[in-house]
Backbone as a printed PyTorch tensor [residue, N CA C, xyz], in Angstrom:
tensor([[[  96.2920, -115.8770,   65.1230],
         [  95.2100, -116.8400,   65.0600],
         [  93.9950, -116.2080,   64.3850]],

        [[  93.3780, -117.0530,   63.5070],
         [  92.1290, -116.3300,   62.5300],
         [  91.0880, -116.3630,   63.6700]],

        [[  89.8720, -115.0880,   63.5990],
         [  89.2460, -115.4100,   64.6610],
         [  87.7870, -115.3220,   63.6380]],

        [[  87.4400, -114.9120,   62.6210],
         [  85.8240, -114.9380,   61.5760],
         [  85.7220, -116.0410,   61.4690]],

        [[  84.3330, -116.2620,   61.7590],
         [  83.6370, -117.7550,   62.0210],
         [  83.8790, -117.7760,   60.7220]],

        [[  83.2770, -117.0340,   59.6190],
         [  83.1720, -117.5590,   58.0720],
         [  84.1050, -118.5810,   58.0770]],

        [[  85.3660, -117.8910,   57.9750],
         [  86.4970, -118.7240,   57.4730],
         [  86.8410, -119.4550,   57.8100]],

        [[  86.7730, -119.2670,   59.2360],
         [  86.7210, -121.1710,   60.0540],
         [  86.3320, -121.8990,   59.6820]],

        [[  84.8110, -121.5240,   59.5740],
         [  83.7840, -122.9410,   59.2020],
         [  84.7640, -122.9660,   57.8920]],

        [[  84.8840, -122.6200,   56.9680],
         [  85.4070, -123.2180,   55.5230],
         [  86.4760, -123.8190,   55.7190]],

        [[  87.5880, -123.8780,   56.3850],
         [  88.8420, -124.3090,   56.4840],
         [  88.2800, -125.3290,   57.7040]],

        [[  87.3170, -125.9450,   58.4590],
         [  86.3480, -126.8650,   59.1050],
         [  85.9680, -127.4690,   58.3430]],

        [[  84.9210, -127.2140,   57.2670],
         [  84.3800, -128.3360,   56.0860],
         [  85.7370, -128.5820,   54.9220]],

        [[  86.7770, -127.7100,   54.9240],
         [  87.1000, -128.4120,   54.1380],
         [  88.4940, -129.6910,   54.6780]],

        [[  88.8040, -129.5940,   55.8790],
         [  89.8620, -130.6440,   56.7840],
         [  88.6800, -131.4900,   57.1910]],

        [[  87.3780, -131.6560,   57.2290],
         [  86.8100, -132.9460,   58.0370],
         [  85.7960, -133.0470,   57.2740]],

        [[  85.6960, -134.4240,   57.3380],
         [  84.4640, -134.9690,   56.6160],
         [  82.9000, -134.9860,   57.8880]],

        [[  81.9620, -134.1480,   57.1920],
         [  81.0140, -134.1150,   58.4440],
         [  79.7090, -134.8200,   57.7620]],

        [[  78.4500, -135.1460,   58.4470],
         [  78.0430, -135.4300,   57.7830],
         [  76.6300, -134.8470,   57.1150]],

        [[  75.7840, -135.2570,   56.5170],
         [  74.7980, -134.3840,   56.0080],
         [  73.4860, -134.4210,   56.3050]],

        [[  72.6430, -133.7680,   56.0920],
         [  71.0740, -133.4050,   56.5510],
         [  70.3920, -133.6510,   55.3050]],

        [[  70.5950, -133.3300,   54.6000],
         [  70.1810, -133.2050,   53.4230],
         [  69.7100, -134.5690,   51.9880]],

        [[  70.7860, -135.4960,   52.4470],
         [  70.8180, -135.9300,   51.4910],
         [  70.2940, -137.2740,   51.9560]],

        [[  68.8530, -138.1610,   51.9760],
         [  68.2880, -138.6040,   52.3870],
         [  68.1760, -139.1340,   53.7330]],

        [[  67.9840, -140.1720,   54.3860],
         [  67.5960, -140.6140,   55.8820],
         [  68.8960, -140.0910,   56.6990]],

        [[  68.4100, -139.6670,   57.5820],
         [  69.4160, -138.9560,   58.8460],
         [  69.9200, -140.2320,   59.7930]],

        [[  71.1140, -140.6150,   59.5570],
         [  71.7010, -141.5470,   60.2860],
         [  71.8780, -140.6810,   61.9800]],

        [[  71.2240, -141.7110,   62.8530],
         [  71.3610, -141.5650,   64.3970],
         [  72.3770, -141.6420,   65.1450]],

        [[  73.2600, -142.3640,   64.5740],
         [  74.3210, -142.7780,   65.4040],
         [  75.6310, -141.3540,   65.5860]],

        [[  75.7640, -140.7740,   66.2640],
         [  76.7460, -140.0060,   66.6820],
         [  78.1650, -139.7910,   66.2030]],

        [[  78.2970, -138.5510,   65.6960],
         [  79.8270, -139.0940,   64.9670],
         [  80.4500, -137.9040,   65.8240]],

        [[  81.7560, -138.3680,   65.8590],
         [  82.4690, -137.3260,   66.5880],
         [  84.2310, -137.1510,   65.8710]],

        [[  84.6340, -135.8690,   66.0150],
         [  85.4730, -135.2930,   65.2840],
         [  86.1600, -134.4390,   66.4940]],

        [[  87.6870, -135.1610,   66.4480],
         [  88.8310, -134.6170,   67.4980],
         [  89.6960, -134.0700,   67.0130]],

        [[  89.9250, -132.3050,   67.1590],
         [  90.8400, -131.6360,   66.0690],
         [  91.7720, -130.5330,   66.8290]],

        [[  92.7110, -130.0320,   66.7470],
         [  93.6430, -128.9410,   67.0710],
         [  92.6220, -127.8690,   66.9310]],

        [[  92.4800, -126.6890,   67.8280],
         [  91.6490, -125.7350,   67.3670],
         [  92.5480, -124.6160,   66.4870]],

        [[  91.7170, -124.2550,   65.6340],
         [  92.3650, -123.2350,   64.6530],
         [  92.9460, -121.9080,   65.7680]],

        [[  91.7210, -121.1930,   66.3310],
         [  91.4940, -119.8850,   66.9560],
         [  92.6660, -119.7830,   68.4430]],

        [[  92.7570, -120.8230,   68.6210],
         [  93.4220, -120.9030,   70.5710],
         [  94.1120, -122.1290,   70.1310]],

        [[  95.2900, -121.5440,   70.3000],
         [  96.8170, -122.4840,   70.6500],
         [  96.7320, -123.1990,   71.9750]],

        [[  97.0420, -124.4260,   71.6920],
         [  97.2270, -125.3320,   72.9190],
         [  96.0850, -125.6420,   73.3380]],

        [[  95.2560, -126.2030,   72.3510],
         [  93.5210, -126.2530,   72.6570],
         [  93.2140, -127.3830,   71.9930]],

        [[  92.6600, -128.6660,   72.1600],
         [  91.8880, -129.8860,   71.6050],
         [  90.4880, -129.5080,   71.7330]],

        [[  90.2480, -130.1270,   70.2890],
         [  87.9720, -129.4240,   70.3490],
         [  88.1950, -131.2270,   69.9020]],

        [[  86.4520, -131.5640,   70.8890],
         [  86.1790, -132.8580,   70.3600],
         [  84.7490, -132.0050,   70.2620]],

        [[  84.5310, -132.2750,   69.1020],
         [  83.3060, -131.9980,   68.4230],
         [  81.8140, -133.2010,   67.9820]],

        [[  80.8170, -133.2740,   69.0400],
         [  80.0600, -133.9520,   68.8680],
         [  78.8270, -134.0950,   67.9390]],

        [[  78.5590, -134.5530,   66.5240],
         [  77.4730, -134.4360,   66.5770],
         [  76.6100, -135.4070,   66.9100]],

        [[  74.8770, -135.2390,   66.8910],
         [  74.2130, -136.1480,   67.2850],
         [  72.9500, -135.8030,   66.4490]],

        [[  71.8820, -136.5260,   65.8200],
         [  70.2620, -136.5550,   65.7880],
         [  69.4900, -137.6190,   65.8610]],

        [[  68.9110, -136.7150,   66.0070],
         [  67.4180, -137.6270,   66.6690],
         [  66.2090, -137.2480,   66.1420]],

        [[  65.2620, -138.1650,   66.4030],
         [  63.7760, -138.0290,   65.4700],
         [  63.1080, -137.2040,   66.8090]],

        [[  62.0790, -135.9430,   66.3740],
         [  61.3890, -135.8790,   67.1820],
         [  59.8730, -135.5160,   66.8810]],

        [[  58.8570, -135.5960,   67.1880],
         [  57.0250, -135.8080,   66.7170],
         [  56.6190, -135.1610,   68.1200]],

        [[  56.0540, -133.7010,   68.0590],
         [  55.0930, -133.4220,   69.2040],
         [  54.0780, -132.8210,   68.9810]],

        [[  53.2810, -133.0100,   69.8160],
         [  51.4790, -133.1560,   69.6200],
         [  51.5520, -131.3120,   69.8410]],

        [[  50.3490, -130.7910,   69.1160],
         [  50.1710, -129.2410,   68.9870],
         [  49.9920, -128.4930,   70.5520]],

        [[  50.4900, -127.1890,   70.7590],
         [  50.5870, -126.8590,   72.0550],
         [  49.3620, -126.2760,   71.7900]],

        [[  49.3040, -125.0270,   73.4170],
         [  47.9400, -124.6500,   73.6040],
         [  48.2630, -123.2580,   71.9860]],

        [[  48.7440, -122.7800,   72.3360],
         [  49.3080, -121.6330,   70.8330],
         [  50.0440, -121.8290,   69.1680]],

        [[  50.6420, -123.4770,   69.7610],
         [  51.6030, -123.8240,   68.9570],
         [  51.5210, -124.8910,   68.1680]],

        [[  51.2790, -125.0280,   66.5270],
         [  51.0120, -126.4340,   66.0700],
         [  52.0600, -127.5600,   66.3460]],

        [[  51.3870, -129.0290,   65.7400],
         [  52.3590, -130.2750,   65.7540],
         [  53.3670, -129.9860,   64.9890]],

        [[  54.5160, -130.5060,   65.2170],
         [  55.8880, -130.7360,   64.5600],
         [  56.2640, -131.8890,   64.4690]],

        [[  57.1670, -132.3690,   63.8310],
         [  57.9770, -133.5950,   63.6840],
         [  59.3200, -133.0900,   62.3800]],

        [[  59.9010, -133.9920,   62.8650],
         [  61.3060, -133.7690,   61.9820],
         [  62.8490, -134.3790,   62.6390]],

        [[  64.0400, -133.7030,   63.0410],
         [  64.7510, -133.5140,   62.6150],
         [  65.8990, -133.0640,   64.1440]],

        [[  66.3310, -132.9480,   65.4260],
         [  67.2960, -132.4420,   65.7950],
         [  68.8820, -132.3620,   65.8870]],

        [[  69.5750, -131.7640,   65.1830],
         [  70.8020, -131.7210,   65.1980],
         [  71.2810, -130.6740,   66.1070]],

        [[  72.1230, -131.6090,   66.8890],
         [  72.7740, -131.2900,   67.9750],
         [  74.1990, -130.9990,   68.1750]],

        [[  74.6190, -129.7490,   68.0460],
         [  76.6570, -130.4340,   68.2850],
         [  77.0950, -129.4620,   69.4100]],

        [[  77.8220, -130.7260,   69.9960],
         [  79.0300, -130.0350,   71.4430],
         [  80.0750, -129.9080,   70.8110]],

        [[  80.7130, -128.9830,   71.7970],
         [  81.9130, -128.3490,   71.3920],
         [  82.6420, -128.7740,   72.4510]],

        [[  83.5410, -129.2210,   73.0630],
         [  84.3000, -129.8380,   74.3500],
         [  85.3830, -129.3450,   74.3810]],

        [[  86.4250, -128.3330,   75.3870],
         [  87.6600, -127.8140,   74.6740],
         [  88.2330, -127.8930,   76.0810]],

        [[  89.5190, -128.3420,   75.6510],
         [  90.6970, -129.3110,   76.2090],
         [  92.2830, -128.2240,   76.4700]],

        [[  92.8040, -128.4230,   77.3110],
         [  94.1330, -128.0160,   77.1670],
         [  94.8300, -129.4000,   76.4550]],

        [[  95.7270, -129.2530,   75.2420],
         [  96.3650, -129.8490,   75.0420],
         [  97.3290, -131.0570,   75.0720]],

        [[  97.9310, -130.2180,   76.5470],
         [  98.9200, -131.1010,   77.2420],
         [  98.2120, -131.7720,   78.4230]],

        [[  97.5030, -131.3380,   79.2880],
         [  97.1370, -131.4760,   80.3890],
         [  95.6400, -132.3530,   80.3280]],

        [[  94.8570, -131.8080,   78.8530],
         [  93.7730, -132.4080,   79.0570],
         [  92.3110, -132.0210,   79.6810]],

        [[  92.8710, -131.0210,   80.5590],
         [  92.0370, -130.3940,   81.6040],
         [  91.2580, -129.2200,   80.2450]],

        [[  89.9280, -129.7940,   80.9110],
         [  89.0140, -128.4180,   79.9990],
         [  88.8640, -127.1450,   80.1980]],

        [[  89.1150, -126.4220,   78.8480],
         [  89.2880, -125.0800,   79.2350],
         [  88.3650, -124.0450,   78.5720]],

        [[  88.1200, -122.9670,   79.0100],
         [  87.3430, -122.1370,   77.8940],
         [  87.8780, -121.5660,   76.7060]],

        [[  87.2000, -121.6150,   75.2360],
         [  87.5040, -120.7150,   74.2360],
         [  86.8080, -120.1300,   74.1340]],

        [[  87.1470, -118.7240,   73.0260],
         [  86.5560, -117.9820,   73.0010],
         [  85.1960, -118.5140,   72.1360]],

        [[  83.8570, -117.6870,   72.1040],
         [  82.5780, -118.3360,   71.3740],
         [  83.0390, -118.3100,   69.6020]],

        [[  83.7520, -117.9270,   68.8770],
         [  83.6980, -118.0020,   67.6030],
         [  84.4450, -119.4450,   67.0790]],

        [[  84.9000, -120.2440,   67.7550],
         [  85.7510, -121.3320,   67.1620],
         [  84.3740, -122.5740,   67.4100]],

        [[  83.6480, -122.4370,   68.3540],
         [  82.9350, -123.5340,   68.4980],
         [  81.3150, -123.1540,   67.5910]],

        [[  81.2540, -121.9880,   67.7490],
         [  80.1570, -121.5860,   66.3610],
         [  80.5520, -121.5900,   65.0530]],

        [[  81.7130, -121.4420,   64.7550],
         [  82.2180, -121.9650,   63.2470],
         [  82.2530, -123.2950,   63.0910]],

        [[  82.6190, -123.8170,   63.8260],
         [  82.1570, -125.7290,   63.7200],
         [  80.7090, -126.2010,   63.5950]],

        [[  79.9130, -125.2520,   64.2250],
         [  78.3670, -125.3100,   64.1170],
         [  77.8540, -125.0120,   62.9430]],

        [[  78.3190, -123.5000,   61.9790],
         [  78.1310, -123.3540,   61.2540],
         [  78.9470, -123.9900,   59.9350]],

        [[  79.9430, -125.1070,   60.4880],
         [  80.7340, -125.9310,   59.5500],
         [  79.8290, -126.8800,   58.8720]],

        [[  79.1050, -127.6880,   60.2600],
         [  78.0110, -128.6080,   59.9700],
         [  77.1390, -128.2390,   59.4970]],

        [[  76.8620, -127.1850,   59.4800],
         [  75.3760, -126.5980,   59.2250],
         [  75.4180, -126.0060,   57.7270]],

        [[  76.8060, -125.9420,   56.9880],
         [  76.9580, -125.6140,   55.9410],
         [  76.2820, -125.6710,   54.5440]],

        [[  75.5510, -127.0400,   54.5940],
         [  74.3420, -127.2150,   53.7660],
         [  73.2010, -126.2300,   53.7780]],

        [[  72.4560, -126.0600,   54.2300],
         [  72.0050, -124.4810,   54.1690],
         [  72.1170, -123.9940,   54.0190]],

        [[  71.3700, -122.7090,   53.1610],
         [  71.3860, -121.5990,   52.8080],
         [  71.8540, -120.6030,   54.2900]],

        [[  72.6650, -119.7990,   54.1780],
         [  72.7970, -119.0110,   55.5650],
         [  71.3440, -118.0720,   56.1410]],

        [[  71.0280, -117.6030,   55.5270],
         [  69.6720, -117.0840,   55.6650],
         [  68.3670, -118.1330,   56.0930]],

        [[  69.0060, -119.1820,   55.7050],
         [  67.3950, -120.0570,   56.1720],
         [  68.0300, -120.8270,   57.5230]],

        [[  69.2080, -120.9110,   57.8140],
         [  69.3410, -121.4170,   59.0400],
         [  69.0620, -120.5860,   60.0060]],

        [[  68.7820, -121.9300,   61.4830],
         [  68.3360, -121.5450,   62.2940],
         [  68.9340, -122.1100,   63.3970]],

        [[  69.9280, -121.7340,   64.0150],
         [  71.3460, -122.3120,   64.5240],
         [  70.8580, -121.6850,   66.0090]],

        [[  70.6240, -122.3950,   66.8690],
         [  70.3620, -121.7690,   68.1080],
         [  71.2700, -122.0950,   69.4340]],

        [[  72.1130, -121.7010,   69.4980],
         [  72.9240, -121.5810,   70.6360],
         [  72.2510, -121.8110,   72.1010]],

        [[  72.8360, -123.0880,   73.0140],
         [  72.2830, -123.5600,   73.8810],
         [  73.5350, -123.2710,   75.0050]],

        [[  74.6300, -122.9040,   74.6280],
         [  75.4470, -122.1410,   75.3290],
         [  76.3570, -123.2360,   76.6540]],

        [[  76.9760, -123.4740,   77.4150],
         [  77.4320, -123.9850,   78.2730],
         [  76.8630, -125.1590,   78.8040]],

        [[  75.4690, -125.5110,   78.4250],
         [  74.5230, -126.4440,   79.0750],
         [  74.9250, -127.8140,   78.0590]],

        [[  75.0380, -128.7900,   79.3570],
         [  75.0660, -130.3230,   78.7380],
         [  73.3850, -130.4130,   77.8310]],

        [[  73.3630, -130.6920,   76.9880],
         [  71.9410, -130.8440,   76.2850],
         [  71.1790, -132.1260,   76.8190]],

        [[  72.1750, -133.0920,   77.2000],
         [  71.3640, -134.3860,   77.4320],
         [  71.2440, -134.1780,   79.2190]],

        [[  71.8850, -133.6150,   79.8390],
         [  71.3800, -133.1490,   81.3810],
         [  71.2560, -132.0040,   81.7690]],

        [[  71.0670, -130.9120,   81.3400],
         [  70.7380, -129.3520,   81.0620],
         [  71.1830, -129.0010,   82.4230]],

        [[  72.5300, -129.5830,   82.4330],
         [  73.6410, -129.0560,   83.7020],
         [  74.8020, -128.3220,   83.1990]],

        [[  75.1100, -127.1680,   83.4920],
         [  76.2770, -126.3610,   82.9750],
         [  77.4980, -127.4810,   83.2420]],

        [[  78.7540, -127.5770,   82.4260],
         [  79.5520, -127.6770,   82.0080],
         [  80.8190, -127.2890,   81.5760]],

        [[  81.6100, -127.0530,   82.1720],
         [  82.9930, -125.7350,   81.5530],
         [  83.7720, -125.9560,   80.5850]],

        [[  83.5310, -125.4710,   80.0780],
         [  83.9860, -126.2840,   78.5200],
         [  83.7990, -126.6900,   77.5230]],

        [[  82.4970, -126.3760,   77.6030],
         [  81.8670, -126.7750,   76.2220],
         [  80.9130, -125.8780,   76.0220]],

        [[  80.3130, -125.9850,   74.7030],
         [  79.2500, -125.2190,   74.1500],
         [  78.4970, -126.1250,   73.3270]],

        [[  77.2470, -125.7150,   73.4790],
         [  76.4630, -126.5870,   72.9830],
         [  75.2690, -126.0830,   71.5820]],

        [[  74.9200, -126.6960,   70.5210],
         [  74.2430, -125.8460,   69.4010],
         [  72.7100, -126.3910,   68.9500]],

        [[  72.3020, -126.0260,   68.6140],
         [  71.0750, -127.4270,   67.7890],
         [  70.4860, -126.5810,   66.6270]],

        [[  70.0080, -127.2830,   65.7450],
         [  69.3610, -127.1750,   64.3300],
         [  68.2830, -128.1750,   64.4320]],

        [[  67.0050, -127.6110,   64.0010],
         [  65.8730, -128.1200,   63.9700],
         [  65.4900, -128.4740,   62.8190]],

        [[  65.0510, -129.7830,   62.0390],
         [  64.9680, -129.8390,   60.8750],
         [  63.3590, -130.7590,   60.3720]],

        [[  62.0400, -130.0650,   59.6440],
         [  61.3470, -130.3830,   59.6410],
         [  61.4400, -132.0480,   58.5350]],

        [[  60.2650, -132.9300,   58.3000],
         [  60.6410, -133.8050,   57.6680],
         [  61.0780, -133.8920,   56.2750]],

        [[  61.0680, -132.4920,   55.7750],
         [  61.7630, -132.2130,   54.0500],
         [  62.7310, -132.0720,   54.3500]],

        [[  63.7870, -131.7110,   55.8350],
         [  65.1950, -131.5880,   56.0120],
         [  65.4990, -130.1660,   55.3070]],

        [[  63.9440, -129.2560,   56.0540],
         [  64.2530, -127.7060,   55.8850],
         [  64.4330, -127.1000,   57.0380]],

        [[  65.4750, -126.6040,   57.8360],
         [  65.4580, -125.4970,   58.7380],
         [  64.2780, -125.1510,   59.5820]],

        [[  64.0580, -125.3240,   60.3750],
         [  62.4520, -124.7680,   61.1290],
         [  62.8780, -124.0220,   62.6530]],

        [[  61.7060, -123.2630,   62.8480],
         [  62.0040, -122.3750,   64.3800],
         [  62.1540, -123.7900,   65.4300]],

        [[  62.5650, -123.2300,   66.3930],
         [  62.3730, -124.2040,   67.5290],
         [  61.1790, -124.6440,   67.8390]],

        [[  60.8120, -125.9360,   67.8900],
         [  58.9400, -126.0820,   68.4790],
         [  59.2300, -125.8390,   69.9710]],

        [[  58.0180, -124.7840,   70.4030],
         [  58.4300, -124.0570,   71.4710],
         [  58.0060, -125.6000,   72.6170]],

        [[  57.7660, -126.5230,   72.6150],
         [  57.0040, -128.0410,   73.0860],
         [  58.4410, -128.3100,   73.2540]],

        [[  58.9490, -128.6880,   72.8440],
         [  60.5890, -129.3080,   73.1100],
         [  61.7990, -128.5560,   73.8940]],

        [[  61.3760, -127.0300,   74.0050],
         [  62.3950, -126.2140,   74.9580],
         [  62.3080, -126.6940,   76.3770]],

        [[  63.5990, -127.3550,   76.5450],
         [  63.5410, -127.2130,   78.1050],
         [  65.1100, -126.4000,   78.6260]],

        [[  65.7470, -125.8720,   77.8490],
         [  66.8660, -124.9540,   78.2330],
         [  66.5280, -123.9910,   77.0280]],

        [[  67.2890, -122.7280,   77.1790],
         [  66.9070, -121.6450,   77.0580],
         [  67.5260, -121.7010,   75.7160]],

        [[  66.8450, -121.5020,   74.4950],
         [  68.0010, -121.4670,   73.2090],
         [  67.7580, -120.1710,   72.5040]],

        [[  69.3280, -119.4040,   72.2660],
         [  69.3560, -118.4720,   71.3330],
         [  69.8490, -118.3460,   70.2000]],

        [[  68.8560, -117.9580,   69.1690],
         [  68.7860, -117.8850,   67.6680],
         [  70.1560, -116.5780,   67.5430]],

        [[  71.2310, -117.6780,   67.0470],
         [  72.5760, -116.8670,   66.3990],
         [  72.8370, -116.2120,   65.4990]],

        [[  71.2030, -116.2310,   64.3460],
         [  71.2320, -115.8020,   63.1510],
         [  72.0400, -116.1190,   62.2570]],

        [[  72.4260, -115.4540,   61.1670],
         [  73.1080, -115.7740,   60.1430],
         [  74.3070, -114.8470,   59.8620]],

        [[  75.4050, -115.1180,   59.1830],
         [  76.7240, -114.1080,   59.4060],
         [  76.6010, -113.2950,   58.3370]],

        [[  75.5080, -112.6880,   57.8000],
         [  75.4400, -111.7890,   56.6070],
         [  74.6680, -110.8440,   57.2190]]])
């Protein structure tokens, strides 16, 4: 089983059609993508993405933002049974960095939210969770520290 995110994500963008950031208005509506996992035999990934608009007023340290959140779960399944199981972290960050492929690798800013449901910031077994912050030019931006309410870590870039 291949386990380098690189190559995942590429053999990811190139079996599924995902969709884009980039290329004018950010459609809201949720698309989701149900696939055999490359990395772990006997494994179903339903892969969520999601965005949303978000505008917040300047903190006490921190200016206003607005833009852009892209969000994707990773959900992983036994096969036969259905029952969710853990994979290892490189199959569900290559799907992150599948979507996220439009970007330059260096300017993304892919922050790993880790086991936590994003929409009830309740752990979960089985999934992993990612987000990309995107200002209103649909450039990469840090996290606005105003919108953290679970703990997110910057995954950097694979170079």
């Amino acid at each position: 089983m291949q386990t380098d995110r690189g190559l995942l994500a590429a053999r990811i963008r190139e079996a599924h059609r995902l969709p884009s950031f980039t290329t004018g208005a950010i459609d809201d509506s949720p698309s989701t993508v149900v696939a055999e996992a490359l990395a772990t035999e006997n494994v179903t990934l339903t892969v969520t993405i999601t965005s949303r608009q978000f505008a917040v007023g300047p903190g006490r340290w921190d200016p206003a933002a607005a833009g852009t959140v892209v969000t994707v779960t990773v959900a992983s399944a036994d096969s036969a049974s259905g029952a969710r199981r853990h994979v290892e972290s490189h199959e569900p960050e290559a799907w992150a960095r599948a979507v996220f492929a439009e970007f330059d690798d260096g300017a993304q800013r892919i922050y790993l939210l880790g086991g936590i449901d994003p929409d009830t910031g309740r752990p979960e077994h089985g999934l992993v969770a990612y987000r990309l912050y995107l200002n209103e030019r649909a450039t990469p931006i840090r996290v606005p520290p105003q919108l953290v309410g679970t703990p997110h870590y910057w995954i950097g870039s694979l170079h």
